[in-house]
N, C-alpha and C positions, 0 to 999 in steps of 0.2 A: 504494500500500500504506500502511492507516493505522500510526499508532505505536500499540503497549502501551502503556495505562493502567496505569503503574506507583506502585509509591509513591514511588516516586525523581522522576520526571516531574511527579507530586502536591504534594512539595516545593518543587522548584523553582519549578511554575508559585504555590504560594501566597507565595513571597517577590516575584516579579514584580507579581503584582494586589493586593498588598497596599496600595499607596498608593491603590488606586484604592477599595477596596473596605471597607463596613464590619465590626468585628468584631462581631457582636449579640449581646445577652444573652442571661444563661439567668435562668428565674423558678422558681424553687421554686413548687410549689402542694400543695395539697390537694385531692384531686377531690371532697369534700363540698362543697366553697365554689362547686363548678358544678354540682350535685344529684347527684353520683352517692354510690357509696359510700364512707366513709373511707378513704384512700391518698394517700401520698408521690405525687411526681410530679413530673419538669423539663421547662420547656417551654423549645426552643429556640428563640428569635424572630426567626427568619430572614424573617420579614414584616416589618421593618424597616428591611430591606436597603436598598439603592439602585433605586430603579424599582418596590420594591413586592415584591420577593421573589428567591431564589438564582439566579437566571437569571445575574445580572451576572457570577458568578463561569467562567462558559464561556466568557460575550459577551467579555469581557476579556482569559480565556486565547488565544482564539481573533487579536483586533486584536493582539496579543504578543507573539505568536509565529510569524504567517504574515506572506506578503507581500500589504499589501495594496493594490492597484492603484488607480488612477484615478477606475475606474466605483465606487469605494466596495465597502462590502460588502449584501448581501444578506438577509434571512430571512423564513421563515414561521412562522407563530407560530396559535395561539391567544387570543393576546394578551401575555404576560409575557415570554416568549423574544423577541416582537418590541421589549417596551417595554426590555427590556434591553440590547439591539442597538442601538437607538434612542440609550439614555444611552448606552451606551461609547464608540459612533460620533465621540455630540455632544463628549463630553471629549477623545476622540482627533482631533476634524478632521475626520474620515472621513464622505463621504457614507453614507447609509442607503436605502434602499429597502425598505420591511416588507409583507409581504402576509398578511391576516389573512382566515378567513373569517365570514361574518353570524350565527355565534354568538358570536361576540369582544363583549365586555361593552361599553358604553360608556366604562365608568371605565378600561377597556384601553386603548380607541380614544383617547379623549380625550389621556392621558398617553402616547402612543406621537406622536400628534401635537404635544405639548408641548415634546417633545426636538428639533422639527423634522426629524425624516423624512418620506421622500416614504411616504404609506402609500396603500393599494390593498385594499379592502372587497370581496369574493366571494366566490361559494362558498357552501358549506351547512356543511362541517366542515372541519378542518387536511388533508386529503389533498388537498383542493382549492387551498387556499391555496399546501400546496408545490405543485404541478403548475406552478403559475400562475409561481410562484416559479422555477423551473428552466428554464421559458422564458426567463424574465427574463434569468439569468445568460446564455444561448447568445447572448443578438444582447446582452450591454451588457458581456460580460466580468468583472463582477462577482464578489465572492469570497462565495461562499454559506457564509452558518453556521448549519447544522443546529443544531435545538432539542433533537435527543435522541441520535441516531445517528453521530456524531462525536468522533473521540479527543481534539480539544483542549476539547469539549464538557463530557463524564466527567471529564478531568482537571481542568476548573474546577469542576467542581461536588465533585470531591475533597474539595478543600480546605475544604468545610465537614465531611464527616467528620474532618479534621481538628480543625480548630478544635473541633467538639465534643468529640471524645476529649481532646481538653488543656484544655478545659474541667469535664469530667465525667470524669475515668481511674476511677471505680468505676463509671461506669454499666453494666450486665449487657445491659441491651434498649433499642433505637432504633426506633419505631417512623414510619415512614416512607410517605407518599401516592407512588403511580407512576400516571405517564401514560405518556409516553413510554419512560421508566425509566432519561433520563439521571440522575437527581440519586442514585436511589438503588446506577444501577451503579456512580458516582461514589463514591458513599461506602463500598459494601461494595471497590472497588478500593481501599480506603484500610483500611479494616480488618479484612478478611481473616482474617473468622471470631474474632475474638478479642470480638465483642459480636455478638450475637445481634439482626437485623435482621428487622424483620418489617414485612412490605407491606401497605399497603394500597390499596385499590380502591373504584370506587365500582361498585355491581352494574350500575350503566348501561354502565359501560364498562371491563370485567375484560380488560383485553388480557395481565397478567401470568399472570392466573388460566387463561387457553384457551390460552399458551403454553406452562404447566406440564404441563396435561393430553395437548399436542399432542408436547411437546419439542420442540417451536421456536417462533418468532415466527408467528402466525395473524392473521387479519384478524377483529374482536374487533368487536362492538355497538360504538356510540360518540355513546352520550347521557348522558342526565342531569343533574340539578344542576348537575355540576362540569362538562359539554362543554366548554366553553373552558379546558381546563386539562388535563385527564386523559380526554381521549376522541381520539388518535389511532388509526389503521388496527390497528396493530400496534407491539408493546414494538420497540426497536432490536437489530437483530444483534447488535452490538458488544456490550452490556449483557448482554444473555441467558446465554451462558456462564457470567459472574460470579454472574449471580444466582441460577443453575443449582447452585454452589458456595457461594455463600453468603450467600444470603436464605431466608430461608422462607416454606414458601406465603402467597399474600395472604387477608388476610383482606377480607372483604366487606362493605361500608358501602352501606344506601342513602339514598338523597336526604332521608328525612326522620332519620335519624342525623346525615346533615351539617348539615341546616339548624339542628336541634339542639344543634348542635355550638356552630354559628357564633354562635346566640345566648347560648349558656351563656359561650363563651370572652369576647360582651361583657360581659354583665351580670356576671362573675366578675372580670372584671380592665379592663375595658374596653378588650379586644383587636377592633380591626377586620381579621376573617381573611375572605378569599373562601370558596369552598365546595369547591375546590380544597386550597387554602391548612388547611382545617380539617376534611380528610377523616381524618388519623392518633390528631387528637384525638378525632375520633366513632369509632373502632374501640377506644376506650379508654374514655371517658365511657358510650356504649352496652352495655358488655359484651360486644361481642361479637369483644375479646381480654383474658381475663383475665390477668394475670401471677400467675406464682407466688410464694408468702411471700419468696421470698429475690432473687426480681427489684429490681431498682434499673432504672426507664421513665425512658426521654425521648423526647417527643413531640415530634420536627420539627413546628412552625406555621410553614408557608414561603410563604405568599404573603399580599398584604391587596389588591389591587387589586381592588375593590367599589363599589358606588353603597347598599350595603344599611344604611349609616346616612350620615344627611342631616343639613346642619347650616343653622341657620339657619330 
């Protein structure tokens, strides 16, 4: 039986990972400075994180709280849940094993392999990679950490609603990218209707969107631009409730909004966001969530792990 995602649980675990974990900035912007129309705007720069994006704050709850054995710990990933896993692992001592499947980007693979975990390339999407993954755990005893559907999961991914809200106490609306829908069960289990959460999706892979219309978790398209980020089976049980209560419907982004996205947020600030990572700012930048006069927006930018600017 998992624990409540509480906000007590929420606390605690951000005083735990706090030595491990960074606090990231917020950027005032203007969204004419990235073509759209004149408006205020906070971006929160959770793509600066450790490993590239908010994953680490789970991977960390998760090595901190449980026992973890011998065989190390375990995940599957699309890539960023695994490179998370990977650095907590590497800080903590703890063996890794990461299974990712052949849409995982290279700049995943690459830095997932950097941390020194054993990784494992198959598969076509994440449904494959956990399968692979679950075996794993039966014959090596391993302590598996889900990437979305797991209470110490939520609970670390809390802790950035937190940080936000004590960075921002006026902000009215958080706009927020869901794949799996830990980060945003996360955060709405932390603020609990008191700011106005709105989802976003990318239309290749609406798993929030077909579970709203279902009322429950469904097995949801699972392409697009962002696939290695926000294209699992289906949102998590666990999340669902919550965001049942309080998110609101997702709003719908596609591929060429992101890519859109991702190039405005370089040439505007020279932010390197994935396509993932810059799916909440394209539902903001595109119009196709407008706030109202008296909204005060912050736009989660949660991940950068990219090959889409090159140096050298």
């Amino acid at each position: 039986m998992s624990i409540e995602v509480t906000q007590e649980r929420i606390a605690e675990a951000e005083k735990l990972i706090r030595p491990f974990i960074r606090r990231t900035p917020v950027m005032r912007i203007d969204l004419k400075d990235f073509g759209g129309k004149a408006m205020p705007a906070d971006l929160k720069l959770e793509l600066l994180q450790h490993s590239g994006s908010f994953k680490v704050r789970g991977a960390f709850t998760s090595l901190l709280t449980r026992e973890v054995p011998s065989a190390g710990v375990v995940a599957a990933s699309g890539g960023n849940h695994g490179a998370a896993v990977a650095y907590a692992a590497r800080e903590r001592g703890v063996p890794a094993h990461i299974f990712v499947p052949s849409v995982a980007s290279q700049a995943k693979i690459d830095l997932i392999r950097s941390y020194g975990a054993e990784l494992v390339v198959g598969g076509d999407r994440y449904a494959d990679a956990l399968a692979a993954s679950e075996t794993y755990v039966e014959t090596s005893g391993a302590l598996p950490i889900h990437a979305y559907d797991q209470a110490e999961t939520l609970t670390g991914q809390g802790t950035l609603g937190k940080e936000i809200e004590e960075d921002l106490p006026h902000m009215t609306t958080l706009l927020v990218a869901v794949g799996g829908g830990g980060l945003i069960g996360g955060i709405a289990s932390w603020l609990r209707g008191r700011v106005k959460i709105v989802a976003v999706e990318s239309d290749g892979a609406p798993t929030l969107h077909e579970a709203f219309k279902a009322g429950k978790p469904v097995d949801a398209p699972a392409g697009g631009i962002a696939a290695d980020s926000l294209a699992p089976k289906q949102v998590g049980q666990l999340m669902f409730p919550v965001a049942q209560r309080f998110v609101e419907p997702p709003v719908l982004v596609t591929d060429e909004d992101i890519l859109h996205a991702q190039k405005a947020l370089w040439a505007g600030a020279r932010l390197v966001a994935e396509p993932g990572g810059a799916a909440a700012f394209a539902a903001l930048l595109s119009g196709k969530y407008v706030p109202g006069p008296d909204e005060k927006v912050c736009v989660l930018v949660c991940g950068s792990n990219t090959t889409a600017v090159k140096f050298g």
